[in-house]
SEBAVEX-631009 format. One record per residue: residue number from 1; chain; x, y, z of N, C-alpha, C in turn. Coordinates in steps of 0.2 Angstrom, whole numbers. Layout:
BEGIN
> NUM, A, X, Y, Z, X, Y, Z, X, Y, Z $
...
***
This chain:
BEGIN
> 1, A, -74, -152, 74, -77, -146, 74, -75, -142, 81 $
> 2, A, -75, -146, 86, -73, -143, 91, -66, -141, 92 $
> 3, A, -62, -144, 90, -54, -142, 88, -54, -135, 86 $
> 4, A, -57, -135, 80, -58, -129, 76, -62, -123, 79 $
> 5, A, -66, -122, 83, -68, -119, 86, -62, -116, 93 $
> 6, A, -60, -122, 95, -57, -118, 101, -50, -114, 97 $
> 7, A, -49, -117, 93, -42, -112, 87, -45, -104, 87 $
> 8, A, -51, -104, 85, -56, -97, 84, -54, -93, 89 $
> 9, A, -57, -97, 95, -56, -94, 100, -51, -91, 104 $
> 10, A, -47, -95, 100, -37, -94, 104, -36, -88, 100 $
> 11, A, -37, -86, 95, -34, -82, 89, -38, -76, 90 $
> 12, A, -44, -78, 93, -47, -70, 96, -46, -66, 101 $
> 13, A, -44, -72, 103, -41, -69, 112, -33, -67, 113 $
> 14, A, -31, -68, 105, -22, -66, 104, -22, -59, 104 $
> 15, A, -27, -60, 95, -28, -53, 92, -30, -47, 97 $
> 16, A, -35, -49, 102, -36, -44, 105, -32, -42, 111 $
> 17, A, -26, -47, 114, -23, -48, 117, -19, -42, 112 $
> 18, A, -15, -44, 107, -10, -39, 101, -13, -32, 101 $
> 19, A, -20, -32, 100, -22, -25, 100, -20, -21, 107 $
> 20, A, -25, -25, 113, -23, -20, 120, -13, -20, 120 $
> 21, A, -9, -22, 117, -3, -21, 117, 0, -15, 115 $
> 22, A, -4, -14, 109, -2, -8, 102, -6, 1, 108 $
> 23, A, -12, -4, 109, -14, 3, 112, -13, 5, 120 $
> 24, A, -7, 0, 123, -5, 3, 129, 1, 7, 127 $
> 25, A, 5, 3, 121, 9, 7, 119, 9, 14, 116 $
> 26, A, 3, 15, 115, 4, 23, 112, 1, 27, 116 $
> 27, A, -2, 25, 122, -3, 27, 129, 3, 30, 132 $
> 28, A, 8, 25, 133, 11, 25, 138, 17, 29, 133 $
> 29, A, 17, 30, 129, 24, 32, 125, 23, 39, 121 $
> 30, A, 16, 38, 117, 14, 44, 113, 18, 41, 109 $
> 31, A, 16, 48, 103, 17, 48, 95, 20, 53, 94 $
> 32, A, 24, 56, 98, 29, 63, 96, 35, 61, 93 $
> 33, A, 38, 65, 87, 44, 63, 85, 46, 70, 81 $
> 34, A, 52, 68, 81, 52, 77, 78, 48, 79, 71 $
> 35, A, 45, 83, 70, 42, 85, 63, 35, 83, 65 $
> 36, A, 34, 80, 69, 27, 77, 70, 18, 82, 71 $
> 37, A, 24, 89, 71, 16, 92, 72, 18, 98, 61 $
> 38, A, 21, 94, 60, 23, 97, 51, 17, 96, 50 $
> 39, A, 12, 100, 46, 6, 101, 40, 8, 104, 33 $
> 40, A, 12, 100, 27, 13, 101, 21, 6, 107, 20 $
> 41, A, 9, 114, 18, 5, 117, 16, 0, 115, 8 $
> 42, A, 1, 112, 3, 1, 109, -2, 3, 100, -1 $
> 43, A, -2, 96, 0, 1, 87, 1, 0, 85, -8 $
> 44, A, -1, 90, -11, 1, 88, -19, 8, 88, -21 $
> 45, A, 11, 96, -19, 16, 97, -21, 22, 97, -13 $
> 46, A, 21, 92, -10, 25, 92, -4, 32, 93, -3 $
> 47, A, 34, 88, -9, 41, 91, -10, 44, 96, -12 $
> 48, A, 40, 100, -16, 42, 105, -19, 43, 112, -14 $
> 49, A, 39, 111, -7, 39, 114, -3, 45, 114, 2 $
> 50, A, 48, 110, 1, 52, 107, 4, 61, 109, 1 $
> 51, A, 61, 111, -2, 67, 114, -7, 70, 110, -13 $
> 52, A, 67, 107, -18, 70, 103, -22, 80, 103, -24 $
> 53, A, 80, 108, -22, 88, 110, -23, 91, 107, -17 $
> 54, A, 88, 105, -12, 94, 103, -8, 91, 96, -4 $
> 55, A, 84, 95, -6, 81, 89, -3, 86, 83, -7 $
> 56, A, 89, 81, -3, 93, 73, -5, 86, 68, -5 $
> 57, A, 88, 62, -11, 84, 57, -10, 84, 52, -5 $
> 58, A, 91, 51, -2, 91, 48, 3, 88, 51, 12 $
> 59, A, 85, 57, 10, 81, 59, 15, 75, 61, 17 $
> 60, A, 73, 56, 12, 66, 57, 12, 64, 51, 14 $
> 61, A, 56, 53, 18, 53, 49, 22, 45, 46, 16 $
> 62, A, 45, 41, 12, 43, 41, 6, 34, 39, 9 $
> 63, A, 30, 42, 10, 23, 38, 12, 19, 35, 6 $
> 64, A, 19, 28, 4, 17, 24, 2, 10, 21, 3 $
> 65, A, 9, 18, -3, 3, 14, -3, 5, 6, -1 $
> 66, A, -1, 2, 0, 2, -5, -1, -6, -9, -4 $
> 67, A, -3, -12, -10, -8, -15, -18, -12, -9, -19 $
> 68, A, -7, -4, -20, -11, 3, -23, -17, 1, -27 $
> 69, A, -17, -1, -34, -22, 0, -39, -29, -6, -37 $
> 70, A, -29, -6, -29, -34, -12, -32, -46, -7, -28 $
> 71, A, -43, -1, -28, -49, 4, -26, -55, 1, -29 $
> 72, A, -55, -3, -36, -61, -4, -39, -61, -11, -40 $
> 73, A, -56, -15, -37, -54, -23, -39, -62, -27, -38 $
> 74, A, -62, -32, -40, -69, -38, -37, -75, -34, -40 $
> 75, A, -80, -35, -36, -86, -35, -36, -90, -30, -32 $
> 76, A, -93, -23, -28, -94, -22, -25, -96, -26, -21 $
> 77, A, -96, -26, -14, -101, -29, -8, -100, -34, -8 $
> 78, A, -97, -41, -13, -97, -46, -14, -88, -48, -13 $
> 79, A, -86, -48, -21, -78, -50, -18, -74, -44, -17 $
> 80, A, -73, -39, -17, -70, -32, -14, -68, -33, -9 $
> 81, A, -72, -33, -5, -70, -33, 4, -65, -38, 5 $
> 82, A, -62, -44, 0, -58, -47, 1, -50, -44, -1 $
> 83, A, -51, -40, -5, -45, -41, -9, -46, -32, -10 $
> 84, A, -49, -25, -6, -47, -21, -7, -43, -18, 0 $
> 85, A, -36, -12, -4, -32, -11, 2, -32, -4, 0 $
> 86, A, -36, 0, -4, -35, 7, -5, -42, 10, -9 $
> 87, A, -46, 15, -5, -51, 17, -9, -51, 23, -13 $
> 88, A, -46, 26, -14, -44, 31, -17, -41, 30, -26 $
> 89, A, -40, 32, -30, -38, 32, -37, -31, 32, -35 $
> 90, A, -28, 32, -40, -19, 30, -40, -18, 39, -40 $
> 91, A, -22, 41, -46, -22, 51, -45, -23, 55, -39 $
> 92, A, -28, 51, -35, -30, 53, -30, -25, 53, -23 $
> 93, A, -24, 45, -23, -16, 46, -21, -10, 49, -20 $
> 94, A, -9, 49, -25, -3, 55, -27, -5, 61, -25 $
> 95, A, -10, 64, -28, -12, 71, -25, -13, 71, -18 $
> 96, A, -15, 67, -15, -16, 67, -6, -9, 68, -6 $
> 97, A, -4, 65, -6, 4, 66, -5, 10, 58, -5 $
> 98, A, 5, 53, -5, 6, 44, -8, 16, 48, -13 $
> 99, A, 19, 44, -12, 26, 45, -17, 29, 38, -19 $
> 100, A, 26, 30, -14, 28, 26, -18, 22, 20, -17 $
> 101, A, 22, 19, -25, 16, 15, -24, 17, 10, -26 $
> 102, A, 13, 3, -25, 14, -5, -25, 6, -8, -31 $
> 103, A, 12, -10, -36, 6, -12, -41, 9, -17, -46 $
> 104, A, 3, -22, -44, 4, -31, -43, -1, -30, -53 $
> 105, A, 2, -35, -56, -1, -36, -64, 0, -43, -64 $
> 106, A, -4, -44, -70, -4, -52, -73, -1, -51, -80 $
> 107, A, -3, -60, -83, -1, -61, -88, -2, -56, -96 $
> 108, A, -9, -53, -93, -14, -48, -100, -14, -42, -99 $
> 109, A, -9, -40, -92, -9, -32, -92, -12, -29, -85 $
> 110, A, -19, -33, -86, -24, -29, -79, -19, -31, -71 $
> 111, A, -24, -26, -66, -19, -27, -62, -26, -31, -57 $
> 112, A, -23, -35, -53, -23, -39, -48, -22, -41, -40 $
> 113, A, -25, -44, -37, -25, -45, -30, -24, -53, -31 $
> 114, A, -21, -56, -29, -22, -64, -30, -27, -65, -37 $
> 115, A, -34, -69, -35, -34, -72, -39, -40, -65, -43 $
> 116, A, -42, -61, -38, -44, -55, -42, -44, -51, -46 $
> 117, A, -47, -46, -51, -45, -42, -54, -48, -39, -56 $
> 118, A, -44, -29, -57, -48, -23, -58, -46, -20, -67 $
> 119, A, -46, -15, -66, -43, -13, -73, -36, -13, -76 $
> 120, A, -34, -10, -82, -29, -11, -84, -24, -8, -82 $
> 121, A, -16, -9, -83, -11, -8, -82, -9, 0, -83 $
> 122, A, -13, 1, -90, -15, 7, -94, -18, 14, -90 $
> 123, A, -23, 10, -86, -25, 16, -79, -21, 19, -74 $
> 124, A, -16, 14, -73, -11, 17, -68, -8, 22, -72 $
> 125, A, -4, 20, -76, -1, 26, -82, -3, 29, -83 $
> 126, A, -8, 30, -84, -15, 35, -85, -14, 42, -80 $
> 127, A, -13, 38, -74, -16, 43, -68, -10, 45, -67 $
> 128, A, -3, 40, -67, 4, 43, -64, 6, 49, -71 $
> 129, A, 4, 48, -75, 7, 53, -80, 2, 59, -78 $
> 130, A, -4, 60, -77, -9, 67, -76, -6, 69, -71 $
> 131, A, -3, 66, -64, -1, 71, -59, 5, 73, -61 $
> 132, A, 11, 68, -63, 17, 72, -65, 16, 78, -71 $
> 133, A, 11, 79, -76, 9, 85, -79, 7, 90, -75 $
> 134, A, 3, 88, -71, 0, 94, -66, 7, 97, -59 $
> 135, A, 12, 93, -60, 15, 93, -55, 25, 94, -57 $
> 136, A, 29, 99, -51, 34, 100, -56, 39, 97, -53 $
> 137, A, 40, 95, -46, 46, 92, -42, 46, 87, -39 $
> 138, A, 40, 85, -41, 38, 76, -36, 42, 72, -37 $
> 139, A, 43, 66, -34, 47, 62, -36, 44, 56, -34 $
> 140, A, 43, 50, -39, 38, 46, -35, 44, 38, -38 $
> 141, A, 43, 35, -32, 44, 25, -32, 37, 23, -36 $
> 142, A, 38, 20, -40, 33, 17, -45, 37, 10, -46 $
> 143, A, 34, 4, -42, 34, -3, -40, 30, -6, -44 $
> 144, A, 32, -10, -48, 28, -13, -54, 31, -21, -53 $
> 145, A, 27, -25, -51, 29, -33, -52, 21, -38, -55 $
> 146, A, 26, -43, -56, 20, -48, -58, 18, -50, -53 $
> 147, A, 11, -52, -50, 8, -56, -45, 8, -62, -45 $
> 148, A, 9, -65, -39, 11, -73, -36, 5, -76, -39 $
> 149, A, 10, -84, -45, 5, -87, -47, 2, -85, -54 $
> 150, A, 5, -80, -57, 4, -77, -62, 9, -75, -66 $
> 151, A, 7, -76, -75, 15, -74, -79, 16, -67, -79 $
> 152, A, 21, -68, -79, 22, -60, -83, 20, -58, -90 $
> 153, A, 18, -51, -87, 14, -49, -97, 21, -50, -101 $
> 154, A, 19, -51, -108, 25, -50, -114, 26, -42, -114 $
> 155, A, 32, -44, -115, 37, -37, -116, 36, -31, -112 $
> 156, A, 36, -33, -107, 32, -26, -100, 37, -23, -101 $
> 157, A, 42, -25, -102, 48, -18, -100, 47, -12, -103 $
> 158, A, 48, -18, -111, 47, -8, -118, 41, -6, -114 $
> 159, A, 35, -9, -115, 30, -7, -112, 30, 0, -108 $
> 160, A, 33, -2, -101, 35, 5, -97, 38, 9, -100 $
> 161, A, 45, 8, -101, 49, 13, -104, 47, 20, -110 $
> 162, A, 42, 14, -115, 38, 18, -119, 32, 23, -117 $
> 163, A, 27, 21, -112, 23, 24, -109, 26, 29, -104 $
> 164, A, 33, 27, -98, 34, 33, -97, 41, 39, -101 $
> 165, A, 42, 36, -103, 48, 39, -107, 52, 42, -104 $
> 166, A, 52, 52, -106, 57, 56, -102, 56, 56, -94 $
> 167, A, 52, 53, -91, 50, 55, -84, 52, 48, -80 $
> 168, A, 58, 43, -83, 60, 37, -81, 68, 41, -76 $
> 169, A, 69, 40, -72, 75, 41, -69, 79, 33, -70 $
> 170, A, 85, 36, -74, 88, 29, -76, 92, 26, -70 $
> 171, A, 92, 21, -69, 95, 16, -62, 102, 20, -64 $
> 172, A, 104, 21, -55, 112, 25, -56, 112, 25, -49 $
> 173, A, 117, 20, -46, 117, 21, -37, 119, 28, -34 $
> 174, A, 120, 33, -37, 121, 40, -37, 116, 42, -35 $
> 175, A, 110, 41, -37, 103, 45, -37, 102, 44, -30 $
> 176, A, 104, 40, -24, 101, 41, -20, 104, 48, -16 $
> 177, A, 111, 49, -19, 113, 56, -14, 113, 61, -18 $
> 178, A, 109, 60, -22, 106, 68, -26, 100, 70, -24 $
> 179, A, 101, 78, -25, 95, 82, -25, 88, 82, -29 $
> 180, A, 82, 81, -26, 78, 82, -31, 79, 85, -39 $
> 181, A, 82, 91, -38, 83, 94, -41, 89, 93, -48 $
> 182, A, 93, 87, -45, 97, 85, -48, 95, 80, -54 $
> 183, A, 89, 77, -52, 87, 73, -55, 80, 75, -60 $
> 184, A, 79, 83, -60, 73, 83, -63, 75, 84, -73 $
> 185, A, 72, 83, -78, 64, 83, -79, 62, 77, -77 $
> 186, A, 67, 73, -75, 66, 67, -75, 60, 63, -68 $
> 187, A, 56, 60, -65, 52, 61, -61, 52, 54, -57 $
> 188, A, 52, 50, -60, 48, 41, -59, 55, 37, -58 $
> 189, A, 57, 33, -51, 59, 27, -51, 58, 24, -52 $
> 190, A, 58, 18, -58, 50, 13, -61, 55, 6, -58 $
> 191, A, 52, 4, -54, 56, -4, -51, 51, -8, -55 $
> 192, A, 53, -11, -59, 49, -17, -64, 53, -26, -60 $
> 193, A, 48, -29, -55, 49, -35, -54, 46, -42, -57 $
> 194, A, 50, -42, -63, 47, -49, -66, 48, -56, -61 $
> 195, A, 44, -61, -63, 44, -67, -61, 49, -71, -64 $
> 196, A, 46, -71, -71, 54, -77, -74, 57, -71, -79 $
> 197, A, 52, -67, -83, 58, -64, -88, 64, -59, -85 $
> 198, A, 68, -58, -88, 74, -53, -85, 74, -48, -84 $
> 199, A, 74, -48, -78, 77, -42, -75, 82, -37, -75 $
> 200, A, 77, -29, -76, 80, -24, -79, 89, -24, -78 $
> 201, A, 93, -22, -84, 101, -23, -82, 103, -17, -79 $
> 202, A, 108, -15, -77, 114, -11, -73, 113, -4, -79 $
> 203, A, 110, 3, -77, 110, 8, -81, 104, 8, -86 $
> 204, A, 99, 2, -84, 93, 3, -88, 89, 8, -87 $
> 205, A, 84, 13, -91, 81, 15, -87, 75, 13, -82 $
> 206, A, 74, 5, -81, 70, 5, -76, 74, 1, -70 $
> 207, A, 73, 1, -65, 79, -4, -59, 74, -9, -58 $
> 208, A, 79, -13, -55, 76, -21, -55, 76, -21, -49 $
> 209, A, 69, -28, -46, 69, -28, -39, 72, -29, -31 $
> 210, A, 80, -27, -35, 85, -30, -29, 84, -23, -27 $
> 211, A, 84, -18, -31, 83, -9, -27, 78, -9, -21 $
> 212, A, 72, -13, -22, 67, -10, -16, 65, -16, -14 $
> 213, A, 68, -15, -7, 71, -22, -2, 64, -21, 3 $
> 214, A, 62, -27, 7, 55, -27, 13, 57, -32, 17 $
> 215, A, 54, -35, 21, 54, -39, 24, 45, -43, 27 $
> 216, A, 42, -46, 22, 33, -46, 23, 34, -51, 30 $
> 217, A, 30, -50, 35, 28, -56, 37, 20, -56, 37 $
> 218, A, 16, -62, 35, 9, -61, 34, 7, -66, 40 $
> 219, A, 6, -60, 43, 1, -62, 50, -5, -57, 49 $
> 220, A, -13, -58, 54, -16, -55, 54, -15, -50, 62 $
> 221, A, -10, -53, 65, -11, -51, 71, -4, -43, 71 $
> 222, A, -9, -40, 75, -5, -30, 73, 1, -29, 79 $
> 223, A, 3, -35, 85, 10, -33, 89, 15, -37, 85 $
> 224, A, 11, -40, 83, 18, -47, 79, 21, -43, 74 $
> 225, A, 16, -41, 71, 18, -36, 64, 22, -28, 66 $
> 226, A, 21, -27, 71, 22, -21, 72, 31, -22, 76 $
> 227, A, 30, -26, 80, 37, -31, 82, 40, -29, 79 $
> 228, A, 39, -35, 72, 44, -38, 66, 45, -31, 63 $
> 229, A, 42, -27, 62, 45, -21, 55, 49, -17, 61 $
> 230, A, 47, -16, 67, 54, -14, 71, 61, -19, 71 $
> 231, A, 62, -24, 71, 69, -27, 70, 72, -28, 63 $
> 232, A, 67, -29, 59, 69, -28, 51, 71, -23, 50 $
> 233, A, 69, -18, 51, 71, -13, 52, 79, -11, 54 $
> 234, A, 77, -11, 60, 84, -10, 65, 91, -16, 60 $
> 235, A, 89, -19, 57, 96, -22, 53, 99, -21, 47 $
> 236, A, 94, -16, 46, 96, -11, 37, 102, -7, 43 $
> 237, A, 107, -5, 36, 110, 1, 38, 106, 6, 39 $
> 238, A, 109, 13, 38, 106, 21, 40, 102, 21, 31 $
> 239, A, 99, 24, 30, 96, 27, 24, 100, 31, 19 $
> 240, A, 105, 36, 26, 110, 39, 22, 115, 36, 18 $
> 241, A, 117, 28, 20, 120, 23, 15, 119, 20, 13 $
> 242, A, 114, 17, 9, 109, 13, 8, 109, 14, 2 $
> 243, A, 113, 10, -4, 111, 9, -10, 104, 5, -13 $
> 244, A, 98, 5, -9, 93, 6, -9, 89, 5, -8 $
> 245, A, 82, 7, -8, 76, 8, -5, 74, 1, 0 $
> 246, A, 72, 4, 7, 69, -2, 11, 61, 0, 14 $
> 247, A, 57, -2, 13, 50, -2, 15, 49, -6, 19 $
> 248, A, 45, 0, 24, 40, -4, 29, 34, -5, 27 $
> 249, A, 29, -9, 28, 21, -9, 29, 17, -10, 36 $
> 250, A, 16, -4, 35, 10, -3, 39, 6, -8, 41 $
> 251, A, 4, -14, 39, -3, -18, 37, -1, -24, 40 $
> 252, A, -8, -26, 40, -10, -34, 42, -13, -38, 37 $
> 253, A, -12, -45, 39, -15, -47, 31, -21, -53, 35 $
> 254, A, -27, -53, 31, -33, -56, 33, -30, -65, 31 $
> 255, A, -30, -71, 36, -28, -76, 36, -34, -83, 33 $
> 256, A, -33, -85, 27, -38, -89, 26, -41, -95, 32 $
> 257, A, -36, -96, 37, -42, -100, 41, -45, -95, 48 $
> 258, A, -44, -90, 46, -49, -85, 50, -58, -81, 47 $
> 259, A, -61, -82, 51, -67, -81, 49, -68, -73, 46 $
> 260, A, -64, -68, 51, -64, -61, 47, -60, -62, 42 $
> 261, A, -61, -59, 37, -56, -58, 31, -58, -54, 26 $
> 262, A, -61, -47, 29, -61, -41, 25, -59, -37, 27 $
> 263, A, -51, -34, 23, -46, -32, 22, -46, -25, 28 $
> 264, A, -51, -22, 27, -54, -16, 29, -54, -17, 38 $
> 265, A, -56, -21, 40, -58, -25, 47, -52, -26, 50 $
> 266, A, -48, -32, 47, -40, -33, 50, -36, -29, 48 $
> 267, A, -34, -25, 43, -29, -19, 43, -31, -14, 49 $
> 268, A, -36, -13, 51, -38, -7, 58, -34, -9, 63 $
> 269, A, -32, -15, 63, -29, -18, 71, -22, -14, 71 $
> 270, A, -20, -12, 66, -13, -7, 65, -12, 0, 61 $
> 271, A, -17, 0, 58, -17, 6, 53, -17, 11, 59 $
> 272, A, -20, 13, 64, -20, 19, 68, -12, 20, 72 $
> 273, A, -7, 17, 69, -1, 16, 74, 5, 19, 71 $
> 274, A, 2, 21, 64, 10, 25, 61, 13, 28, 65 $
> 275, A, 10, 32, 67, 12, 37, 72, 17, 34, 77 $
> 276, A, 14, 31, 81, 16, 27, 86, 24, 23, 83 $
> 277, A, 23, 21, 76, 28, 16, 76, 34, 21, 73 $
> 278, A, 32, 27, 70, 39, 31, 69, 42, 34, 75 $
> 279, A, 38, 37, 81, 40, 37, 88, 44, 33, 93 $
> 280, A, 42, 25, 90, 48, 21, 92, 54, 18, 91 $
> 281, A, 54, 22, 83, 59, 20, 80, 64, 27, 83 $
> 282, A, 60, 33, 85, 66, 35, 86, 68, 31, 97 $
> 283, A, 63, 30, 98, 66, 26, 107, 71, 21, 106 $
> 284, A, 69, 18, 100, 75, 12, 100, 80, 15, 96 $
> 285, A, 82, 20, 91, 87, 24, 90, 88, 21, 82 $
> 286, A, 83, 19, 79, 82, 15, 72, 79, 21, 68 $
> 287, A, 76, 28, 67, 73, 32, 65, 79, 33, 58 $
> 288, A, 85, 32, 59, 88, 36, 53, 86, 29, 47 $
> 289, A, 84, 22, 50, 84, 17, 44, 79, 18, 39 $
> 290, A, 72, 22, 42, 64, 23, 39, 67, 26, 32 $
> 291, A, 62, 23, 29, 62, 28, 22, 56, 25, 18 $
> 292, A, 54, 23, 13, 49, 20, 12, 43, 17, 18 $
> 293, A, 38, 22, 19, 33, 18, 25, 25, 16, 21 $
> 294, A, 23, 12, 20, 16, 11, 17, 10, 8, 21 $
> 295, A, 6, 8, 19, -1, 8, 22, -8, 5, 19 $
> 296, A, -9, 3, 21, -18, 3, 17, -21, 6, 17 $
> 297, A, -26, 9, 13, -32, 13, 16, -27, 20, 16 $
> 298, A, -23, 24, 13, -20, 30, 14, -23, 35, 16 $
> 299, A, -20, 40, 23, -25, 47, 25, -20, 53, 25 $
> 300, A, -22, 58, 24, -19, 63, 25, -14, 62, 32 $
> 301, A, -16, 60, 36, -12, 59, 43, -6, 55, 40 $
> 302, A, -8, 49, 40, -1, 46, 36, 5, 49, 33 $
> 303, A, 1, 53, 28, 6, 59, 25, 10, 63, 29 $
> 304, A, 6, 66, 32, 8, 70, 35, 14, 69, 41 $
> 305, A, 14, 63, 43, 19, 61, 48, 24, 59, 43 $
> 306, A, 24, 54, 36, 29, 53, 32, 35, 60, 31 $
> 307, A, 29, 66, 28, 32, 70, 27, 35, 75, 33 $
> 308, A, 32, 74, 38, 34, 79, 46, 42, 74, 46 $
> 309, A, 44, 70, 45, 51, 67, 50, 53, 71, 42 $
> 310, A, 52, 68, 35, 57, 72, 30, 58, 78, 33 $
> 311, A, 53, 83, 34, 54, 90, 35, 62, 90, 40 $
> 312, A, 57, 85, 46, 66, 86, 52, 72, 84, 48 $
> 313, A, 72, 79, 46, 77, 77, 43, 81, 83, 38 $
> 314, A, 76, 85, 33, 79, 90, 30, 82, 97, 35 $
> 315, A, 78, 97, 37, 83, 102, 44, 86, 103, 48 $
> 316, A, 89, 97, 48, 95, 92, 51, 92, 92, 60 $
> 317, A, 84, 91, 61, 81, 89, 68, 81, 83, 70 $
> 318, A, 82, 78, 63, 82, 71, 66, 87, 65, 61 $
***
């Protein structure tokens, strides 16, 4: 008992060590980076503000979710606080200005945290199809895999393909140097990551998951985490030649031999640092590799920085 106790207290005194790190650094550094004071007049139709005719997919600065669909997962009050990393609807998302979102399924369809679970498959679809109706130049990453430790549903692929149909943008290493525009009515990159069944082929309409690259490491501690997505980073090429998408997250993840482990508690040790970690990326001279950045808990702010660096980018300021 005593072992385990002084471990406690080592891991509190890191954590809080990690945190005064994060916030000397945006102290001492700031969060300015070009586009940083951008406010999307519209954060529903952000891209379309942005010029669909000339905005390239390769320069866009993608704000993401991470376990987008799990808002109403568990139980309130009870098991929730373990397994939720977004309070918003998958619609509500998207309309805030979210463009790529992460959503974990099981064997029956519904969508999942580990061993938790919310609604069905069918809601996400639901929600992604009502904003692309409401909406005419968006372009959204829609990340769809099986959850660790779980089958894959039967036949998920027809499944999406059928549900989204004309709004599938079909895999073509091309698409990353084209224009929104180029690619419209078409709307959805649908990346489907099975566990054991196969993997969408060459020219299908959905892409497989060697398109949307990361690098997780699952600590709860926010320097460590905040470190690593700077050097992973830093060893992707440029964005501009990137035959395909690389994501960062934002996040920390709650560690089962630690006594906090509500999602909401340990993601705060880094969620306030977006800012911070784009304006690093330009000090170390790594800003052109961002593209996909996600988060838990999504805010307008987060948006907003995502889409300030697009804006410079597309202005040729950064």
């Amino acid at each position: 008992m005593g072992a385990l106790i002084s471990k406690q207290i080592q891991r509190y005194k890191d954590v809080k060590t990690e945190k005064k790190a994060l916030a000397d650094l945006k102290q001492s550094c700031g969060c300015d980076f070009p586009g940083c004071d951008y406010r999307p007049p519209d954060r529903k139709n952000w891209m379309s503000a942005l010029n669909p005719d000339k905005l390239r997919i390769n320069q866009i600065v993608w704000p993401g979710t991470h376990d987008s669909a799990t808002n109403k997962i568990g139980i309130p009050l009870i098991t929730r606080p373990f397994a939720q990393c977004q309070t918003l609807s998958i619609y509500d998302q998207l309309s805030a200005g979210a463009r790529a979102l992460d959503i974990r399924v099981q064997e029956d369809r519904r969508i999942c945290h580990g061993i938790l679970l919310t609604y069905s498959i069918d809601v996400v679809i639901a929600d992604v199809r009502k904003f692309l109706h409401e909406t005419q130049s968006e372009i959204l990453i829609l990340e769809i895999r099986t959850e660790f430790g779980h089958a894959d549903p039967p036949d998920f692929d027809q499944y999406l393909r059928d549900q989204l149909g004309d709004y599938l943008i079909r895999h073509d290493d091309r698409v990353f140097e084209r224009t929104i525009a180029d690619l419209l009515p078409r709307r959805v990159i649908c990346v489907w990551n099975p566990r054991e069944a196969a993997a969408p082929a060459a020219g299908d309409p959905l892409w497989n998951g060697g398109y949307l690259k990361d690098n997780w490491i699952n600590t709860d501690k926010p320097w460590t985490k905040f470190e690593s997505n700077l050097k992973k980073l830093g060893e992707q090429p440029a964005a501009a030649g990137r035959r395909y998408f690389y994501r960062v997250e934002n996040t920390v993840t709650p560690q089962a031999d630690n006594p906090i482990v509500w999602v909401k508690v340990v993601t705060s040790r880094i969620r306030p640092y977006a800012r911070t970690f784009i304006a690093q990326c330009f000090a170390r001279g790594i800003s052109d590799r961002l593209q996909i950045f996600s988060t838990d808990f999504i805010d307008w702010d987060f948006v907003d920085a995502c889409v300030g660096l697009t804006s410079a980018r597309f202005e040729g300021k950064a």
